[in-house]
N, C-alpha and C positions, 0 to 999 in steps of 0.2 A: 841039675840039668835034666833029670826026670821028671821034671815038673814041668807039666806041658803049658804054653801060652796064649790065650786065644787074645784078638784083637776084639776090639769092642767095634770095629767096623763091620767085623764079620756078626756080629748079632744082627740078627729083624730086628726092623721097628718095632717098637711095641705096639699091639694093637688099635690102642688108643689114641695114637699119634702117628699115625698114619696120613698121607698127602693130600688124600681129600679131607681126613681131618683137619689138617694146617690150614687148607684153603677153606675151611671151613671159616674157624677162626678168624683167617684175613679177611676173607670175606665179610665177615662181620664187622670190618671197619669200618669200609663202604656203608654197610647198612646203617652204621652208628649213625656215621655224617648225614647221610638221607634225612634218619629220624631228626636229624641238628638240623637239617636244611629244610626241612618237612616242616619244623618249629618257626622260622626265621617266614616263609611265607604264610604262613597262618596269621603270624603279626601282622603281613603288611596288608593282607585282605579287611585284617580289622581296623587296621590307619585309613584305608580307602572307604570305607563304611563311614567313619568317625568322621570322613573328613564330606564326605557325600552329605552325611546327617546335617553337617554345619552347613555346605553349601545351600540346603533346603529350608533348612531355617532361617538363613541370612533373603534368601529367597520369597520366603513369605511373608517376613516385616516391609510392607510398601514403604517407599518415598514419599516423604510431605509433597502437596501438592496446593500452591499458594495461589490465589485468586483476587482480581481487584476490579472494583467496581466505583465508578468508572471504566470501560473498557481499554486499553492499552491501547493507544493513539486514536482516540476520539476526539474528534473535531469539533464539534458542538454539544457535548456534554452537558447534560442538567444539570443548574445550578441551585435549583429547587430542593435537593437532599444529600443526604451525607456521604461523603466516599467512606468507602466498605471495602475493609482486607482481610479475607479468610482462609483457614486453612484446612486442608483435611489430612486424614493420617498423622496428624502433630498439632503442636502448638507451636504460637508465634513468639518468637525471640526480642524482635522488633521491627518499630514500624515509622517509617518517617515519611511524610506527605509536605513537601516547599513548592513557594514560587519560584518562579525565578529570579527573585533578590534573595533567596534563600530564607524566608517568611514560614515557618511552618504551621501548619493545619492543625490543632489543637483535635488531641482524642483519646480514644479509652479501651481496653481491653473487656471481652465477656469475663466470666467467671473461670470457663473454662482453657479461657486464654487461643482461642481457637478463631476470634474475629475479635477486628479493631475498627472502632465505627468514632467518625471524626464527631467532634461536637456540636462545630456546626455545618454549613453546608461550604461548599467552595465558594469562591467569589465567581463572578462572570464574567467572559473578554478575559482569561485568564490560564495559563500554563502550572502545568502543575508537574512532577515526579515524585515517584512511588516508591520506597527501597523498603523492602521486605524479607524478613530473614525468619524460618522455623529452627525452631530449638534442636541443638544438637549439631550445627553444622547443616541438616537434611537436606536445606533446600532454602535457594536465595531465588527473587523477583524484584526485577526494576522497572518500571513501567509508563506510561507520562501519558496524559490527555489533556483536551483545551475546552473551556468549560465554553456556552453561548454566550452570545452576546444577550440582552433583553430584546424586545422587539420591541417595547412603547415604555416611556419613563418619565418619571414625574420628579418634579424641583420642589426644597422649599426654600421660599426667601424668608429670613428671618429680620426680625429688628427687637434689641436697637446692634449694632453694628460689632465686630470684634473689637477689645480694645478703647473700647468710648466710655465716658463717664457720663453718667443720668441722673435723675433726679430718683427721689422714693417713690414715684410712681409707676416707672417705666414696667411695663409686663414685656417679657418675652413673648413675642408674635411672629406663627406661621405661618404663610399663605403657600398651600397648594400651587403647581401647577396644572395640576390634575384633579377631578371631585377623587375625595376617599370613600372607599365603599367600607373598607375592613380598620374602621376606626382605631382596633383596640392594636393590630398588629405597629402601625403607623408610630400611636402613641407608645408603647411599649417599648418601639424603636427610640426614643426621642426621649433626654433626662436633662432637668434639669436642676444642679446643689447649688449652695449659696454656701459663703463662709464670713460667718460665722452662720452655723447652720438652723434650717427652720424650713418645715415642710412645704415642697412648693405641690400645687396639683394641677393639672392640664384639664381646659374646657374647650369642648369644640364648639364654635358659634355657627360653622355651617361643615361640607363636606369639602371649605379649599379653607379653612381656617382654622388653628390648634393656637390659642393662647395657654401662659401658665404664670401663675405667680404666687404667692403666700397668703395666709390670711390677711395679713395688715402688710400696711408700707412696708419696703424694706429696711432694714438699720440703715444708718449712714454708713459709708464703708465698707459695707459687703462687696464682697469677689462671686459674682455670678456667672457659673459656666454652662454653655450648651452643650450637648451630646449628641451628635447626629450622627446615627447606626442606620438608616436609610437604602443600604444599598443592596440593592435584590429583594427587598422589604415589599411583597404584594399589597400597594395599597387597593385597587382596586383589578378587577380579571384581565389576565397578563399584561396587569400595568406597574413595573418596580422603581423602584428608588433606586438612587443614584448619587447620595453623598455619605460619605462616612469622614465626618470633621469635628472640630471640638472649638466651641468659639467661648473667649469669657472677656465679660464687660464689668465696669466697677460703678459701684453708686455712688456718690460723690454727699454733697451735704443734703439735710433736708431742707427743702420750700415748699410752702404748703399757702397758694394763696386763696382767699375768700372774698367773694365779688356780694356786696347785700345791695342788690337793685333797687330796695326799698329805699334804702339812703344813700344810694347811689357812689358807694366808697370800697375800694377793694382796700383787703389788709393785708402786708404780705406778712407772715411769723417764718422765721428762720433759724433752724435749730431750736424751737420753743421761744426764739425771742421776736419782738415784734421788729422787723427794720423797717418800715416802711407801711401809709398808708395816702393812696391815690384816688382822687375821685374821678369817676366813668359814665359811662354813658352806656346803657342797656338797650335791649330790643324795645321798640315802640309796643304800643298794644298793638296792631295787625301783626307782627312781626316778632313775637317773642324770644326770647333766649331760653336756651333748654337750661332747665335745672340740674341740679347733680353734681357728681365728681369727673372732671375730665382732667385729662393728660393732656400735655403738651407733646405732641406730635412731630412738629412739623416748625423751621426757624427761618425767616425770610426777610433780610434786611429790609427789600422792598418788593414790593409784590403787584401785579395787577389785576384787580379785582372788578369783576364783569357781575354783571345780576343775570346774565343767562346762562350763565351757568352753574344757578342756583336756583333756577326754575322761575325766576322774577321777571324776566321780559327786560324789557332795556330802562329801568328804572334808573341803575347805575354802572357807569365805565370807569374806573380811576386809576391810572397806569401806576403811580407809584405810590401806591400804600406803604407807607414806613411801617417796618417794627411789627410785622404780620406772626404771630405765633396760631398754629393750626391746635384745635380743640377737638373736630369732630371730622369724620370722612365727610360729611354732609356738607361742610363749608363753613363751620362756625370756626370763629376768630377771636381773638384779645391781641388789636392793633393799635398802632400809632393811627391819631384823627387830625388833619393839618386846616379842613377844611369846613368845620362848626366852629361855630363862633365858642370862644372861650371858656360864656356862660354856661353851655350845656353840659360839661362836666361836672358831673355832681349837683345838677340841679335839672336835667330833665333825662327819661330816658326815648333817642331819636336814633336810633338807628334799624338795619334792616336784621337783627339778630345776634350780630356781634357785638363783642363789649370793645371799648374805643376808650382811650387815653389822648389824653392831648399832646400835639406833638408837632413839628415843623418840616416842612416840605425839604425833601433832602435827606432827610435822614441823620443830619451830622451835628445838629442842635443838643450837647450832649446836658442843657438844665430843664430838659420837659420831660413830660411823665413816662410819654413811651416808650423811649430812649433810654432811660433809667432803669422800669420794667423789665426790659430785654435785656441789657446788659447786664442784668443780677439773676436773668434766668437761664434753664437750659434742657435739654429734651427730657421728659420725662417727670419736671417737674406736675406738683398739683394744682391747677385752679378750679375749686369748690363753688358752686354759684347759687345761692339763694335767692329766694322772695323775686322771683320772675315771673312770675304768675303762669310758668308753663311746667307743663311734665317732666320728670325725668327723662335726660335723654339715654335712650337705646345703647346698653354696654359695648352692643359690636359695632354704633358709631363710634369711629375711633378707636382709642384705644382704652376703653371707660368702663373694664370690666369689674371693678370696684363698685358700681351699680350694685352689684350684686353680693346677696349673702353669702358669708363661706359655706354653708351648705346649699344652696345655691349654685354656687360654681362649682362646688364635686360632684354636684348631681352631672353636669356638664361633663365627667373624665370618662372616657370609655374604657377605661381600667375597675 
């Protein structure tokens, strides 16, 4: 009990732990957290950086920006050169250029793949659309223009006809509607293949005429086809073309007939063999027949045959010439004759240039020569004419370009 007892309440705090010390301590909680929360924005100023840095960078890579030329809804559009689609800041993904039968426009990429330039030019009188797209998604263009029309246009009539059979003579022939001034473009436009094949080459006889055919006859049986690329084709200054078609015709057997005025007898050989030999009746001396190789042109049950207009004056009018086959543009013939006596066949020659078989008024006499003649011939066959005591006749009378050498006639290509 003499042991005294003090309570631990009644000591002081120890120095060291004292109240503003405690709050010191707490206090320092707060501070922690700050420093915690002091850390927590530091981050996010650097997110806002990061994220700013991105936005500036996304910023400075531009947008493809796609181009077409043609301009987007042009009305009369050059048809003279190629549509053009380019791009900048990128490259072109794809490119597609149709009509509107959905026809597309044939074309090519640069290297850099940056422009796409068509192959060839647009057509004319003609709508078109543009659908273009740069790589990556960047950037799409759709666009459409209508090309002009031409202002002056030129035709060619061709012979012999689509689908018709001829003889081994026949040459493809085209006549202008127009003169050509730009020969080679014209021709370049314009092909002709055979099949079985064998080089054909194009001669011009003037600036509205473009013949083409082989060195020799053709086979029998060849399939000859035309090419005609024509259109928007400058034959001559803002003068184009206007057909783009494909004609084929077929040659049938060969006939090769040979007129000797000397002895007054044509031969016909057919296929190499001889069918047939008829005697005739040549031009007189004033009035000769041209010599050479000519084509048959031209097929006329009955014809009527005027001398003025053949530069004769009114020598002769005969309305129904039978059996008339056309030789030359000039007016020469190998016809039915109903109207000389007999004898003159093969034993004089009396007429005004043409060659004459004997033959019967009407046309329908089917045991006379020129009757005969004609129904075993057919366009394009050959009648070869000797001992006429006249020149060669002029290859571009007619269709007689055989006249001429093969080198000769390629001198004639403007290729």
């Amino acid at each position: 009990m003499g042991v005294s007892h003090i309570s631990n309440r009644s000591q002081p705090p120890s120095r060291g732990w004292s109240r503003r010390g405690i709050l010191a301590v707490l206090g320092g909680v707060p501070v922690a957290v700050l420093t915690g929360c002091g850390g927590s924005a530091d981050a996010s100023e650097g997110g806002a950086t990061r994220a700013a840095t991105k936005t500036a960078s996304t910023a400075s890579t531009p947008t493809p920006v796609i181009s077409v030329s043609p301009a987007d809804g042009a009305k009369k559009a050059a048809f003279t050169r190629p549509v053009e689609v380019t791009v900048t800041d990128g490259t072109l993904a794809s490119v597609t250029v149709t009509d509107a039968d959905g026809t597309a426009l044939a074309g090519s990429y640069d290297d850099a793949r940056t422009t796409w330039t068509s192959t060839g030019n647009p057509v004319s009188g003609t709508t078109y659309t543009v659908t273009a797209e740069a790589a990556g998604g960047g950037a799409t263009k759709t666009a459409s223009f209508t090309t002009a029309a031409p202002g002056a246009t030129f035709t060619g009539y061709f012979t012999p006809e689509s689908g018709s059979t001829s003889g081994v003579g026949m040459p493809v022939s085209i006549n202008f509607t127009h003169a050509v001034t730009d020969r080679a473009a014209v021709e370049k436009a314009i092909t002709v293949t055979a099949e079985p094949a064998v080089e054909v080459v194009g001669h011009w006889f003037s600036d509205t005429r473009l013949d083409f055919r082989p060195e020799s006859y053709w086979a029998a049986g060849t399939t000859v086809t035309l090419g005609l690329r024509l259109r928007d084709v400058e034959g001559a200054d803002g003068v184009y073309g206007v057909q783009s078609k494909d004609v084929t015709f077929h040659i049938g057997r060969e006939q090769i007939s040979t007129v000797d005025l000397a002895t007054r007898r044509m031969t016909v050989v057919r296929d190499g063999q001889t069918v047939a030999t008829y005697p005739v009746t040549g031009g007189d001396a004033e009035h000769t027949t041209w010599s050479g190789i000519m084509v048959i042109s031209e097929r006329l049950k009955e014809t009527r045959m005027e001398s003025s207009t053949v530069g004769l004056g009114d020598e002769y009018d005969i309305a129904d010439v039978p059996h008339a086959q056309r030789l030359t543009t000039s007016g020469t013939f190998i016809h039915g004759n109903y109207w000389a006596a007999s004898s003159v066949f093969g034993g004089a020659n009396t007429t005004h240039g043409c060659i004459g078989l004997q033959d019967a008024k009407g046309a329908a006499d089917k045991s006379v020569a020129g009757y005969r003649f004609y129904d075993s011939s057919m366009l394009g066959d050959v009648v070869v004419v000797t001992n006429s005591d006249e020149e060669t006749v002029d290859p571009a009378n007619g269709l007689n370009g055989w006249n001429l050498s093969w080198e000769q006639w390629r001198a004639g290509s403007a290729l």
